[in-house]
C-alpha positions in Angstrom: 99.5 119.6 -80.9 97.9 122.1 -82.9 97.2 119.7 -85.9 96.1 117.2 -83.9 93.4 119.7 -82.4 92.7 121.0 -86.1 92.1 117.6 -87.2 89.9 116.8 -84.6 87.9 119.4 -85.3 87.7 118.4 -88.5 87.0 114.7 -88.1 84.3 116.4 -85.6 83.0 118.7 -88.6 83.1 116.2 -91.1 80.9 113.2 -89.2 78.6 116.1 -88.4 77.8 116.8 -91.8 77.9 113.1 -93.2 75.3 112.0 -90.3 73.3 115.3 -91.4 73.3 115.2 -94.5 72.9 110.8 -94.7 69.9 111.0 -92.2 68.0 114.0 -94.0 68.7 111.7 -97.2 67.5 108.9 -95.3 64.3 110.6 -93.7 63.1 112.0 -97.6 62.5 108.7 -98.6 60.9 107.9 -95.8 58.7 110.4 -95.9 58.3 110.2 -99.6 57.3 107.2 -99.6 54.3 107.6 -97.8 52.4 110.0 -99.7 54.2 109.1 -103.4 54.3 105.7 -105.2 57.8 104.0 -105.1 60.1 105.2 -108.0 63.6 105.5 -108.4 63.4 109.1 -107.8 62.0 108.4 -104.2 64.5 105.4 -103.4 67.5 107.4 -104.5 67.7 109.2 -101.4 68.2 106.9 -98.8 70.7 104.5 -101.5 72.8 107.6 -101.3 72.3 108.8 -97.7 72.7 105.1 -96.1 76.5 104.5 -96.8 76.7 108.7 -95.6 75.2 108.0 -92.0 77.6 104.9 -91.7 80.7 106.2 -92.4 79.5 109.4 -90.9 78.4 107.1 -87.5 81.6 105.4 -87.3 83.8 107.8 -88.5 86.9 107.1 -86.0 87.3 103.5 -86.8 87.0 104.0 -90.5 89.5 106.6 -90.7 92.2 104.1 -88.9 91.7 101.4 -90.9 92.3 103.9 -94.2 95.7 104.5 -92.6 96.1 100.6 -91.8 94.4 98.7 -94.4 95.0 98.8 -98.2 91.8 97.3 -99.4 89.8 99.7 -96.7 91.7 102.5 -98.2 91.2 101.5 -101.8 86.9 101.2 -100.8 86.9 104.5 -99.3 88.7 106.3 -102.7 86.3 104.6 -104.9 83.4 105.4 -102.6 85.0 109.2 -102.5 85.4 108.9 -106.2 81.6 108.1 -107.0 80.0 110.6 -104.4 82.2 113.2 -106.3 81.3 111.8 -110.1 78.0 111.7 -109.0 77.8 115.4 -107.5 79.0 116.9 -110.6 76.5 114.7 -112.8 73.7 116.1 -110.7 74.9 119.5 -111.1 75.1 119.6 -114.6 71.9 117.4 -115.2 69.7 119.6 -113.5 71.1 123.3 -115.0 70.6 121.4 -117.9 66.8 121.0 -117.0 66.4 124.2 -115.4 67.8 126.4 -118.4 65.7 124.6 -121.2 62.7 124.7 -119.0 63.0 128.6 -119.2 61.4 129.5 -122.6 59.1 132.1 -123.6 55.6 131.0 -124.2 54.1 131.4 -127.7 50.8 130.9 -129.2 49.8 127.4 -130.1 47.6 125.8 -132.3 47.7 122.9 -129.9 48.1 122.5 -126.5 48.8 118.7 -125.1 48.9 118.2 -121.1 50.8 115.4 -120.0 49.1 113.2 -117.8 50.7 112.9 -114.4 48.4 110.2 -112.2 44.8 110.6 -110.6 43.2 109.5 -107.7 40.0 108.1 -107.9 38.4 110.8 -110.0 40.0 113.4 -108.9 43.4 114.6 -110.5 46.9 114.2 -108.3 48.6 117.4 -107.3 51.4 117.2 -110.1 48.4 116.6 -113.0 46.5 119.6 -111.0 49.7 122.1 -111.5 49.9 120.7 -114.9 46.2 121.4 -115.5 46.1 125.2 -113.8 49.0 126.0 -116.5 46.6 125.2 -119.2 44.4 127.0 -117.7 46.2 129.9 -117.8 47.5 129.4 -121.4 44.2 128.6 -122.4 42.4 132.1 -121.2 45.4 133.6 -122.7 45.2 132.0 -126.1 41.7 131.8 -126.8 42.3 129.9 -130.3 44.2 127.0 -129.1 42.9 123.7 -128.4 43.7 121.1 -125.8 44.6 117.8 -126.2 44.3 116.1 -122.9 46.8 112.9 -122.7 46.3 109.6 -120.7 44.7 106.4 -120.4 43.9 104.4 -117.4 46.2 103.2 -115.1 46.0 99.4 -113.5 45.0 101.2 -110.1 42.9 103.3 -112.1 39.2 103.6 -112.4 38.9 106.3 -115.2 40.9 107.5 -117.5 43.6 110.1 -116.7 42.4 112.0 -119.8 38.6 111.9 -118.5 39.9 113.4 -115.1 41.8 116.2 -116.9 38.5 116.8 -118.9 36.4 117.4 -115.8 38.6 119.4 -114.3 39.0 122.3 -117.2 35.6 122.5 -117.6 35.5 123.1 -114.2 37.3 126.2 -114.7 35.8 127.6 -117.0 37.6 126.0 -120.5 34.5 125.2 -123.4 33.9 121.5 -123.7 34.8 122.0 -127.6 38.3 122.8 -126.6 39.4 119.7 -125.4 40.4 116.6 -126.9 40.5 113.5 -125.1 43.4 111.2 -126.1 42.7 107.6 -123.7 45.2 105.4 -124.9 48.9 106.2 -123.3 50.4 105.2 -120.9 53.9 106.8 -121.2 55.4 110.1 -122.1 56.1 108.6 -125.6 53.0 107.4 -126.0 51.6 110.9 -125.1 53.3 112.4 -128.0 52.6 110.0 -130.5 49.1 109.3 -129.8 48.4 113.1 -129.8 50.4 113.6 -132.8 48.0 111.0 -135.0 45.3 113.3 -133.6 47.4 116.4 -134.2 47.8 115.6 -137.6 44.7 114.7 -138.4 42.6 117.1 -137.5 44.7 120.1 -137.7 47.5 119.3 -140.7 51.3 118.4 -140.2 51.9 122.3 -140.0 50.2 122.7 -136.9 52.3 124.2 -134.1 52.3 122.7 -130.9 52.9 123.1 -126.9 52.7 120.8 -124.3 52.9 121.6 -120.8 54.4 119.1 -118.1 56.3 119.5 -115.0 59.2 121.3 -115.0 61.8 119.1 -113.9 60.4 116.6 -117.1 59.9 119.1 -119.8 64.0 119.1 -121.1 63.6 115.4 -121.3 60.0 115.3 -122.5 61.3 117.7 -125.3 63.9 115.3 -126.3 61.1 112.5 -126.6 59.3 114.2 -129.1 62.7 115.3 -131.3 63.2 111.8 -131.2 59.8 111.0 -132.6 60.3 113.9 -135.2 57.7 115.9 -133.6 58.3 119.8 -133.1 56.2 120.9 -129.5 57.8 124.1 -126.6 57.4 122.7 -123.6 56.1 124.7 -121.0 56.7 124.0 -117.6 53.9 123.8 -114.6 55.5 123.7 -111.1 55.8 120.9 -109.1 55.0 119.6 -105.4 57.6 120.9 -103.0 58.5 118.0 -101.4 59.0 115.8 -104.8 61.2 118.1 -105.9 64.9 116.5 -104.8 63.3 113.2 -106.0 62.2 114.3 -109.1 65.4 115.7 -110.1 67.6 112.6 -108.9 65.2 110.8 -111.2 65.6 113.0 -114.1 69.5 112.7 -113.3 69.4 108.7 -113.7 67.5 108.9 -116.9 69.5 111.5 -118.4 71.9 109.5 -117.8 71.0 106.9 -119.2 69.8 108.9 -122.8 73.2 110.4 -122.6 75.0 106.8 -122.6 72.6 104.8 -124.4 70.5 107.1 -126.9 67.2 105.7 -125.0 64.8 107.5 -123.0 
């Protein structure tokens, strides 16, 4: 009798949790969604909750076909299996992220901001925490310039870089600090197209910073090593409710520079 109750009350505990945790998972996306472009990072969520609030929904039934049904008991192993892989992957991908995003800031020759969207002419949250870092560096380190990375978008009207312009002038950075670079459209493309005006401008020994967000600066890093550039990354924070997204994201393409050697 007694572990009959005691598994009840775990069957009990355990669908609580799955349908908690599935429809939070679930609900993210949803609300993602509607105030952030569609992106893996944003999808993620309800591709891992979904299969969560199912089995967490119908819980009883499942559990007496996995003591009835080989093929039933072989699906929910695997399924075990990949939830489990998946949870340590995520753990070690994002201490990964968090401890290279924690480095102390030095003085720069050059400072590149990563574009991060705009709307209209106005910059999006992520590129304004982006742009109030530099800010900050900027008043800080009086001698460095900025190089302010991005072209325009197909939903664009301007240029990223234009945006990002405007707006550190508006706080108080001199106009002959900033460099507009109005041809990328990628994080690689960021580096390199910077780096030819790095280079020529400045000299190959120029040192360099860039600032992005800080979920993306470990795997921004590894961009420019693999483009033979040297740049610290120095993280800006990021918007609150991005942030599980941004770091399943960053999990899939680690992943996938891990496995492949491409990012």
């Amino acid at each position: 009798m007694g572990d009959k109750r005691d598994m009840t009350v775990g069957m009990k505990v355990l669908r609580i949790a799955l349908i908690t945790v599935g429809a939070f998972l679930i609900a993210d996306t949803l609300f993602v969604a509607t105030r952030s472009s569609l992106n893996l990072g944003v999808i993620m969520p309800f591709v891992i909750g979904t299969p969560m609030l199912i089995c967490g929904l119908f819980l009883r039934p499942i559990a007496k076909l996995f003591t009835q049904k080989l093929p039933v008991r072989i699906l929910m192993i695997a399924m075990i299996a990949v939830y489990v892989l998946f949870t340590l992957l995520f753990t070690f991908t994002t201490s990964l992220i968090l401890i290279n995003s924690s480095v102390v800031q030095q003085e720069a020759d050059v400072l590149v901001v990563l574009g991060a969207g705009i709307r209209g002419t106005a910059p999006t949250l992520t590129l304004k925490y982006r742009l109030d870092t530099a800010v900050e560096y900027l008043t800080e380190n009086e001698d460095t310039v900025v190089i302010v990375s991005g072209g325009r978008g197909e939903d664009e009207v301007v240029t990223e870089a234009s945006v990002m312009r405007e707006y550190l002038i508006s706080c108080g950075i001199k106009s002959d600090r900033i460099i507009l670079e109005e041809n990328s459209h990628s994080t690689e493309e960021n580096f390199i197209y910077s780096y030819e005006i790095i280079t020529e401008r400045f000299g190959e020994d120029a040192s360099i910073a860039f600032i992005t967000t800080r979920f993306h600066v470990y795997r921004a890093e590894c961009v420019a090593k693999k483009l033979g550039i040297a740049a610290q990354g120095i993280p800006s924070k990021g918007v609150w409710y991005l942030t599980l997204n941004n770091y399943l994201r960053e999990c899939a393409a680690l992943t996938q520079y891990f496995l492949t050697g491409t990012i």
